[in-house]
C-alpha positions in Angstrom: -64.5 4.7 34.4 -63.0 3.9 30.8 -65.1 2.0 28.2 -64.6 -1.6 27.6 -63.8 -0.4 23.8 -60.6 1.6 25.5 -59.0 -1.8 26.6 -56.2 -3.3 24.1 -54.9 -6.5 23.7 -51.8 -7.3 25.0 -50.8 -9.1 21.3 -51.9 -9.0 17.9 -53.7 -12.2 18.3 -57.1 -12.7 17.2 -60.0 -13.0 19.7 -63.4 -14.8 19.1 -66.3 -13.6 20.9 -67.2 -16.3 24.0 -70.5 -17.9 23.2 -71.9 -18.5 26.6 -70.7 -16.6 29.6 -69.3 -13.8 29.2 -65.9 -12.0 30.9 -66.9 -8.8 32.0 -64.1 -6.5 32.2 -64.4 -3.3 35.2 -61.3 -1.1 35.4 -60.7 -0.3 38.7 -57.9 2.4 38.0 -58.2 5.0 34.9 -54.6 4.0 34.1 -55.4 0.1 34.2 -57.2 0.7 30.5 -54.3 2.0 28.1 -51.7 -0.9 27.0 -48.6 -0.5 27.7 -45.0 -2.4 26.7 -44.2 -5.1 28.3 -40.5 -4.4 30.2 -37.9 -6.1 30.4 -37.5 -5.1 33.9 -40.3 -5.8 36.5 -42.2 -2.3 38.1 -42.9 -4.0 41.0 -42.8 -6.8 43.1 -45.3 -9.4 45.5 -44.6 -11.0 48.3 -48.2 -13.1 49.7 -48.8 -15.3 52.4 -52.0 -17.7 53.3 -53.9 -19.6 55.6 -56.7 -21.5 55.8 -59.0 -22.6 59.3 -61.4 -24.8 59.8 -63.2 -22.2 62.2 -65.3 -22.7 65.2 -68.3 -24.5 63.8 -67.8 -26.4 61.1 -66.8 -30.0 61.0 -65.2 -29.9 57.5 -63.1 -27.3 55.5 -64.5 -26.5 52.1 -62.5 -23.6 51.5 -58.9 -23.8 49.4 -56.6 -21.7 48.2 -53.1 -21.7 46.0 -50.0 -19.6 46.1 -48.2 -19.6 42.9 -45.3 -17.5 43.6 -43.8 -17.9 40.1 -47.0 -17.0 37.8 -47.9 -14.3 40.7 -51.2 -16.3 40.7 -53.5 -15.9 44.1 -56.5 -18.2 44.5 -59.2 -18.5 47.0 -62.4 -21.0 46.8 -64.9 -21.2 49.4 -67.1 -24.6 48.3 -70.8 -25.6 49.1 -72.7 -29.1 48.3 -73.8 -31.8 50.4 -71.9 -34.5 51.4 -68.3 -33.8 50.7 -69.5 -31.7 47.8 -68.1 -28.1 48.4 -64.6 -29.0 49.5 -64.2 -31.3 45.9 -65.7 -28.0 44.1 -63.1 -26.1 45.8 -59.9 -28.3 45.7 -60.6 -29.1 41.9 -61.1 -25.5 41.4 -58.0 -24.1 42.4 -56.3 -27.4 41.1 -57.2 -26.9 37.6 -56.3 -23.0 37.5 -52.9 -23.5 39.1 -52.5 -26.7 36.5 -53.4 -23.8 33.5 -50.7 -21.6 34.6 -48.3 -24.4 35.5 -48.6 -26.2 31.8 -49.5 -22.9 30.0 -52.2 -24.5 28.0 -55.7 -22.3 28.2 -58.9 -24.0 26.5 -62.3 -22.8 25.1 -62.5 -19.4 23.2 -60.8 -16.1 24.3 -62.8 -13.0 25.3 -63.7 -9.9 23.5 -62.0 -6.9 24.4 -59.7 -8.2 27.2 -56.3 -8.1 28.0 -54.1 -11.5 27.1 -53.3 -12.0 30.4 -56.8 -11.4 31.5 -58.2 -13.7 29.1 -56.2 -16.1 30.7 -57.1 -16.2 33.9 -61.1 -15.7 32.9 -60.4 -19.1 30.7 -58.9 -20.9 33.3 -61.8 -20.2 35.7 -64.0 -21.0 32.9 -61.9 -24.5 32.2 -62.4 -24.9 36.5 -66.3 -24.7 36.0 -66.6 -27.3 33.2 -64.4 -29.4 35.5 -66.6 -28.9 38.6 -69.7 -29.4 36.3 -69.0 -32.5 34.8 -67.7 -34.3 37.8 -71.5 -33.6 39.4 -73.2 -34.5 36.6 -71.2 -37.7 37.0 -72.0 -38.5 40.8 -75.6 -38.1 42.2 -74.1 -37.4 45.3 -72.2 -34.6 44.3 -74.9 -32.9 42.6 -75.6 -29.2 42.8 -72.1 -28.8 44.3 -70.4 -25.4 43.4 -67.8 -22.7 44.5 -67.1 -19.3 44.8 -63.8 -18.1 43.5 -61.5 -14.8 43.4 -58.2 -15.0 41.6 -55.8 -12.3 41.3 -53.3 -12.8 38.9 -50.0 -10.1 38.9 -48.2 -8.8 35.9 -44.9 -7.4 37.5 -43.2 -6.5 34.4 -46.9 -4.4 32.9 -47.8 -3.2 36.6 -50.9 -4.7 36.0 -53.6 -6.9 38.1 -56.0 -9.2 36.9 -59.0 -10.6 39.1 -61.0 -13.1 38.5 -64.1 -13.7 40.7 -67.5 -15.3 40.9 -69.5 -15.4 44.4 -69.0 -13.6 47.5 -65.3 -14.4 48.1 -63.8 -10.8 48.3 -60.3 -9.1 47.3 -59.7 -5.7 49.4 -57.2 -3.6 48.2 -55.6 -1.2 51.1 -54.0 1.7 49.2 -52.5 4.8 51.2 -54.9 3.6 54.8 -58.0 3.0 53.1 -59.3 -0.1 52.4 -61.7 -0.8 49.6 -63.6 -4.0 48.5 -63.2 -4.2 44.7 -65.0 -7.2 44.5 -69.0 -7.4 44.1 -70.7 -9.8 45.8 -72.7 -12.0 43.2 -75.9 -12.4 45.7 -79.3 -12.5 45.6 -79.1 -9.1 47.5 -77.2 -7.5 44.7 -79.6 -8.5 42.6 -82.2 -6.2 44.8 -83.7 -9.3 46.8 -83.9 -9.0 50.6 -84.3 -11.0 53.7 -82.0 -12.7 55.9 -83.0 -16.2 54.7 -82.6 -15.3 50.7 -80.6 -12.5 50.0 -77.1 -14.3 51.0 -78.2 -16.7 49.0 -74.9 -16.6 45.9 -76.8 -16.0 41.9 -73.7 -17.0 40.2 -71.4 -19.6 41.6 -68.2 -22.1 39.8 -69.7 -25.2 38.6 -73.5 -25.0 39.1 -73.9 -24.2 35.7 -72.3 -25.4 32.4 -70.5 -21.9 31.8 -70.2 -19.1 34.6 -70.3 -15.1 34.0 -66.8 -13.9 35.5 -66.2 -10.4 37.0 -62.9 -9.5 35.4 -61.5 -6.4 36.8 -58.4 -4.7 35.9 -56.2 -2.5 37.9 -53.1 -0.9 38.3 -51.6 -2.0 41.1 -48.8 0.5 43.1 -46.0 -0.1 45.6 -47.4 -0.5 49.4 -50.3 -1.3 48.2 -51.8 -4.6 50.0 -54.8 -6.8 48.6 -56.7 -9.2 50.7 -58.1 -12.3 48.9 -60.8 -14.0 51.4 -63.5 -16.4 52.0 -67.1 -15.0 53.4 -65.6 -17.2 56.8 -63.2 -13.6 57.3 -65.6 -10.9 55.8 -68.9 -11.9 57.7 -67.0 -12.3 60.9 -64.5 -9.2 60.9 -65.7 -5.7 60.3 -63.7 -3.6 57.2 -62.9 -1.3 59.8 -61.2 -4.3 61.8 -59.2 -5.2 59.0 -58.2 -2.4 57.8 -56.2 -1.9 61.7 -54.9 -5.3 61.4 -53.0 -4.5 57.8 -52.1 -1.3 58.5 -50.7 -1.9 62.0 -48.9 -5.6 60.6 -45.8 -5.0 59.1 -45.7 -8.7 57.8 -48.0 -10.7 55.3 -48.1 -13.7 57.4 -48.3 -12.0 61.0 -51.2 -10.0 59.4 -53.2 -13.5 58.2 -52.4 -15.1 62.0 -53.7 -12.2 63.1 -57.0 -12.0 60.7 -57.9 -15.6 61.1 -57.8 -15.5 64.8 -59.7 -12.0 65.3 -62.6 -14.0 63.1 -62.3 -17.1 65.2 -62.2 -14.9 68.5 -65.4 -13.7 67.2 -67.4 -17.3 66.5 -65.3 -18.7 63.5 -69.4 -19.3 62.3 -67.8 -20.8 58.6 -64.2 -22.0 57.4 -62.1 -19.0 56.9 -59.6 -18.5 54.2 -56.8 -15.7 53.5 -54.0 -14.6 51.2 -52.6 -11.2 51.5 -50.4 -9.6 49.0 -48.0 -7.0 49.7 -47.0 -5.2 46.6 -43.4 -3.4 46.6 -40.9 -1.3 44.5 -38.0 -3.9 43.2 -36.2 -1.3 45.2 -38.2 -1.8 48.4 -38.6 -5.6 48.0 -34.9 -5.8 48.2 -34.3 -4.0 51.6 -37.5 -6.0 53.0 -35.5 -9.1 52.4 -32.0 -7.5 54.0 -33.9 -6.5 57.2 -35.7 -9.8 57.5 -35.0 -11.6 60.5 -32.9 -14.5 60.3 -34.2 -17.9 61.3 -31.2 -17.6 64.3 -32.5 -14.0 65.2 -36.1 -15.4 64.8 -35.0 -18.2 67.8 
């Protein structure tokens, strides 16, 4: 796996060294590392679709998620407080990273040794945990109220993806029939602890603290590949196994989330369950997709 000292910026701009909570960068493909020119031309292309279910159990939804087609920005938060707690974490989480994209304007320092467009995305998590914080700090009954995150963040014209991710939200990537979890969980387990009532339990979550260490991982992302963003509500419930059938045997984003969401309901829907799937094409191979498309006629 390439050093952290092999990744380039993707400017000349200078960088200051975060003084809290660090980005930490993991390359998920050798190729991810080296810079490359930006083109004018884009090497691939996304198409995503998403869903989000109150499940079996659960009286209220404190998952959310955002699709922002135009910034290829992905993002799924799965909430926990009391009282309405973990659905505020949630909504002002994904609210304040879409708003970052949306007005281009990134606060608080930028990270050593990432990417431009990673730093980005690690700042704009970083800008949703202040947010989160201070509005608990500001409401006794919203104290102690946090969410998990994972936001995936596609740079068509450098063929590059950029995750963000705190908690035990997931993003699978299914590349070639095999799926594989690129995400780490951030729980007690993972930190070596173990029994059924502890090591669930999350060590880093948005919003519990005043800054928050974000997984930042890097990869190169290649056409027909497909990455699953999901709440714990899908990934506890459904086997890898399970979903790795669904997306290969699912020809289309949103028939493969319909399908995912009611195979974990099928099975208890125990917790809210959240989904975006991304389907990464050739500019070539986008363009036929949307030729053979059915028409909303054909579709009646």
């Amino acid at each position: 796996m390439p050093r952290l000292s092999d990744l380039s910026n993707d400017d000349e701009r200078e960088v200051e060294e975060h003084p809290d909570a660090p980005a930490k960068a993991i390359v998920v493909d050798d190729d991810a590392a080296a810079d490359e020119p930006t083109r004018a031309s884009p090497f691939i292309l996304v198409s995503a679709a998403g869903q989000t279910d109150k499940g079996q159990k659960r009286k209220n939804n404190e998952d959310s998620y955002v699709v922002v087609d135009e910034h290829g920005l992905f993002v799924v938060a799965d909430g926990m407080g009391g009282y309405a707690g973990g659905e505020i974490a949630s909504a002002l989480t994904v609210e304040v990273i879409e708003k970052a994209f949306k007005t281009q304007k990134f606060e608080g320092p930028a990270y050593e040794n990432v990417p431009r467009r990673g730093q980005e995305l690690a700042r704009s998590i970083q800008m949703a945990n202040k947010a989160v914080f201070e509005k608990a700090a500001g409401d006794p009954m919203l104290k102690g109220m946090g969410t998990t995150v994972v936001a995936a963040r596609f740079s068509l014209n450098k063929q590059r993806l950029y995750l963000g991710h705190v908690g035990d939200s997931r993003c699978y990537r299914l590349r070639e029939g095999k799926l594989e979890q690129i995400t780490t969980d951030h729980t007690m387990a993972a930190l070596g602890f173990t029994g059924p009532a502890f090591a669930h339990r999350l060590n880093r979550a948005v919003g519990t603290q005043p800054s928050v260490e974000i997984d930042l991982i890097i990869g190169r992302p290649r056409p027909d590949d497909a990455y699953l963003l999901c709440s714990d509500g899908l990934s506890k419930m459904v086997p890898d196994e399970e979903l790795r059938q669904i997306l290969v045997e699912t020809k289309h984003p949103q028939e493969a989330i319909d399908k995912l969401i009611a195979r974990a309901n099928e099975k208890g829907g125990h917790d809210n369950i959240t989904a975006i799937l991304v389907c990464v094409k050739s500019p070539a191979e986008y363009i036929r997709s949307l030729r053979e498309a059915p028409t909303a006629e054909q579709a009646s």
